[in-house]
VMD Tcl script that builds the backbone (N, CA, C; Angstrom):
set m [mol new atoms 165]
animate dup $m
set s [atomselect $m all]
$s set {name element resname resid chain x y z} {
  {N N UNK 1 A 77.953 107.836 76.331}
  {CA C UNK 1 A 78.415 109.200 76.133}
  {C C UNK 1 A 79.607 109.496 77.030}
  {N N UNK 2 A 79.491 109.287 78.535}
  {CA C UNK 2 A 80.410 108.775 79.178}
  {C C UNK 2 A 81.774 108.417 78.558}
  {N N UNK 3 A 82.259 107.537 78.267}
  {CA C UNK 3 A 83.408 106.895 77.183}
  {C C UNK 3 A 83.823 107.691 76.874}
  {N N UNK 4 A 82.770 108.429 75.720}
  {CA C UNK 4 A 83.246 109.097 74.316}
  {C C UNK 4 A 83.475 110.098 75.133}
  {N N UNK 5 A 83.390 110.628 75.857}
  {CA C UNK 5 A 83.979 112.166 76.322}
  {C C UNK 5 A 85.382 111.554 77.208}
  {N N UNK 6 A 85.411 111.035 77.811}
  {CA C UNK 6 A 86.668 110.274 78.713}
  {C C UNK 6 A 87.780 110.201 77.574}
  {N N UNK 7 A 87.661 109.346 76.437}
  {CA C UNK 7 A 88.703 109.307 74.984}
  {C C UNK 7 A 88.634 110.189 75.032}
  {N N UNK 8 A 87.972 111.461 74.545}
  {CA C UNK 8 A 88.041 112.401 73.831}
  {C C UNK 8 A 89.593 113.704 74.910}
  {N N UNK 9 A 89.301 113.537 75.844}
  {CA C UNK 9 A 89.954 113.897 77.125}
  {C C UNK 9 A 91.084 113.583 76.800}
  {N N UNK 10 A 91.022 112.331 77.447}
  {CA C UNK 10 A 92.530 111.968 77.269}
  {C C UNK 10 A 93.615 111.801 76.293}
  {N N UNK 11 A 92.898 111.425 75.014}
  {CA C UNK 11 A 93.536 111.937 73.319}
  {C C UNK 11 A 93.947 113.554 73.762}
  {N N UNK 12 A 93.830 114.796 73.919}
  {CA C UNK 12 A 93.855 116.037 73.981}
  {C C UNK 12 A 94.743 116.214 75.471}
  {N N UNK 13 A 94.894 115.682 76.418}
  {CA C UNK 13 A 95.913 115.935 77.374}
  {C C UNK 13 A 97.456 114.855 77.163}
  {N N UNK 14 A 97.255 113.830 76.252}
  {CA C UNK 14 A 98.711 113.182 75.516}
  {C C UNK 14 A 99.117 114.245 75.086}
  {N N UNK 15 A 98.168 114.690 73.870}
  {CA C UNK 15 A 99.252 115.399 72.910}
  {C C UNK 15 A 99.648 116.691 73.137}
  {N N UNK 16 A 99.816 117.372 75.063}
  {CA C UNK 16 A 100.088 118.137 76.079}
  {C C UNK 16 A 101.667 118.152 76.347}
  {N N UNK 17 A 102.596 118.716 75.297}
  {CA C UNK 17 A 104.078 118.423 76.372}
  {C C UNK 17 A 104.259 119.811 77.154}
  {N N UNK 18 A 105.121 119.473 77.995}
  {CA C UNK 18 A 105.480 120.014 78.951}
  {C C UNK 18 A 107.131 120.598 78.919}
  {N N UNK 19 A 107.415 122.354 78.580}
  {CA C UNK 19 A 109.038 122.165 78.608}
  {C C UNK 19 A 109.906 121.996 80.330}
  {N N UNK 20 A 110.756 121.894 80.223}
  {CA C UNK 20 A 111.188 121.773 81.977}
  {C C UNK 20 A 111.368 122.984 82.957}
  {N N UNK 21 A 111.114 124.120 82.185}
  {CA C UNK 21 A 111.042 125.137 83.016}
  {C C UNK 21 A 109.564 125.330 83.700}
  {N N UNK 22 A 108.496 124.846 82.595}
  {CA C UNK 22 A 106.870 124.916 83.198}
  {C C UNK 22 A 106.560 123.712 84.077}
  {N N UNK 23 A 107.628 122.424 84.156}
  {CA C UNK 23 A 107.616 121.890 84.969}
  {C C UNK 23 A 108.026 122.179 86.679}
  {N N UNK 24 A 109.573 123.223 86.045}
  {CA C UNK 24 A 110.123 123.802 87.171}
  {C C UNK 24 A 109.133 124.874 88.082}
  {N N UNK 25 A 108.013 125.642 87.273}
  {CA C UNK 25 A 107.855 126.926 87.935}
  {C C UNK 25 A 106.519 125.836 88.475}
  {N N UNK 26 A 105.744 124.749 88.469}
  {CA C UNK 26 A 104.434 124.419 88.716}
  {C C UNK 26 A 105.427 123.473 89.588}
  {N N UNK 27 A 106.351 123.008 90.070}
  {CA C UNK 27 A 106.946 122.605 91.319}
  {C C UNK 27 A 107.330 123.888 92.572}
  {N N UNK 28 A 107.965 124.693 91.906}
  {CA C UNK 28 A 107.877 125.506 92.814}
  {C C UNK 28 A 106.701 126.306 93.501}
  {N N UNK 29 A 106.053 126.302 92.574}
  {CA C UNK 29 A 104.439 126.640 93.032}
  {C C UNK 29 A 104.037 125.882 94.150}
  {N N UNK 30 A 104.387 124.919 93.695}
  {CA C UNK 30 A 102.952 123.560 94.688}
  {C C UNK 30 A 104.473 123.928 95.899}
  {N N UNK 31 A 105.680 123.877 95.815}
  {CA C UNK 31 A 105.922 123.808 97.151}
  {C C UNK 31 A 105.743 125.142 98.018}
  {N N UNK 32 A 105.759 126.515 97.187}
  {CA C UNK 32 A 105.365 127.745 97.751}
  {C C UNK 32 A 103.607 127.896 98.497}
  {N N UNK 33 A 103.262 126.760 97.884}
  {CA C UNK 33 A 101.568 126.218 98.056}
  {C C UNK 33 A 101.521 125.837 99.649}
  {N N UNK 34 A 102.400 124.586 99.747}
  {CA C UNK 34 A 102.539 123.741 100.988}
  {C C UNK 34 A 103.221 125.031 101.886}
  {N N UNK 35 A 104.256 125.614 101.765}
  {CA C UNK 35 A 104.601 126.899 102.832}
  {C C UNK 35 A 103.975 127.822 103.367}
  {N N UNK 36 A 103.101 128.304 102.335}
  {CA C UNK 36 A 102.256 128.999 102.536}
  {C C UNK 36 A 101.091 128.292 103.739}
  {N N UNK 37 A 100.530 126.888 103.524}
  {CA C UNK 37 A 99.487 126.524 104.165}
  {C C UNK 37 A 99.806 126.534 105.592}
  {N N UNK 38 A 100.961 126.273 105.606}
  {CA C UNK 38 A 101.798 125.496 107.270}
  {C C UNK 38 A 101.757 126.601 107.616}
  {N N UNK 39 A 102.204 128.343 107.288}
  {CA C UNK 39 A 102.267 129.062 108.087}
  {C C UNK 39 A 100.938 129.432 108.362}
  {N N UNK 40 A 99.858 129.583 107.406}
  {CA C UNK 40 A 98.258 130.128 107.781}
  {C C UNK 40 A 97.953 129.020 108.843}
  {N N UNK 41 A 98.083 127.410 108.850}
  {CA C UNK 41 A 97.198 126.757 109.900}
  {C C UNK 41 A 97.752 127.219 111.318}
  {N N UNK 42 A 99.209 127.629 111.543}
  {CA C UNK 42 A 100.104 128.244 112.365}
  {C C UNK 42 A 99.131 129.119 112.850}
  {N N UNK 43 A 98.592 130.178 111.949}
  {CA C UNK 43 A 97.713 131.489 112.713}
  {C C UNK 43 A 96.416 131.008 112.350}
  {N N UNK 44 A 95.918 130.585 111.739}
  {CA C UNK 44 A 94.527 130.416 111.570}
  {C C UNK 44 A 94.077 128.988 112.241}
  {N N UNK 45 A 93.170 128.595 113.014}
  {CA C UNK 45 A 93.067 126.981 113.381}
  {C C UNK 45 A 91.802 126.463 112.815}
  {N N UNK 46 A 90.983 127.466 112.012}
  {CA C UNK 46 A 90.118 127.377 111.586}
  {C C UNK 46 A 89.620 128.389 110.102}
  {N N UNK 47 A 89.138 127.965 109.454}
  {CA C UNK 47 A 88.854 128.819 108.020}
  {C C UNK 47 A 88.040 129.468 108.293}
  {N N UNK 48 A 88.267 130.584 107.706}
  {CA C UNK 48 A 87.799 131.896 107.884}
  {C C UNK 48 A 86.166 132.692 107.422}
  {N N UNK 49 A 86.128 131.494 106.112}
  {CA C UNK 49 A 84.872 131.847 105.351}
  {C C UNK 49 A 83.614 130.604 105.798}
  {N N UNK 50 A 84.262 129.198 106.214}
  {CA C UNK 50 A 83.151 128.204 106.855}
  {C C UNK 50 A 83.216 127.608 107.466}
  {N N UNK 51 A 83.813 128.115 108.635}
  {CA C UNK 51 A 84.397 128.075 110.259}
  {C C UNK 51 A 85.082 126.297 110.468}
  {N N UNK 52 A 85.514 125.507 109.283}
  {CA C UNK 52 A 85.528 124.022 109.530}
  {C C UNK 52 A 87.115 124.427 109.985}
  {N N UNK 53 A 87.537 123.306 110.895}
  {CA C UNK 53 A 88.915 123.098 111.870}
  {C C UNK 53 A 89.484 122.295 110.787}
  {N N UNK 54 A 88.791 121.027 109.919}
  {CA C UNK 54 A 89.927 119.866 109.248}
  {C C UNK 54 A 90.636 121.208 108.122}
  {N N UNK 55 A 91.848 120.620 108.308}
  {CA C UNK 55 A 92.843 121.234 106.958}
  {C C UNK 55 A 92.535 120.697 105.584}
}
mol reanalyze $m
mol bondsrecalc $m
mol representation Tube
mol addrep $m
């Protein structure tokens, strides 16, 4: 069953294109992502909701 759901997956994320602007705005994301983190570990040294230190 395994398998058949794995094919089934990956048949349905091929036939997924992508134009270059939704490429552009999900790059700028992930790097507004990474800016964002560097300045919170800056003030925060620890998470807020389950007190763990690793980033």
């Amino acid at each position: 069953m395994y398998i058949e759901l794995e094919s089934i997956v990956k048949a349905e994320t091929e036939d997924i294109e992508i134009t270059e602007t939704e490429k552009e705005q999900v790059t700028k994301s992930r790097i507004g992502k990474s800016t964002f983190k560097k300045d919170l570990v800056n003030v925060e040294k620890k998470c807020r909701l389950c007190g763990v230190y690793n980033e």
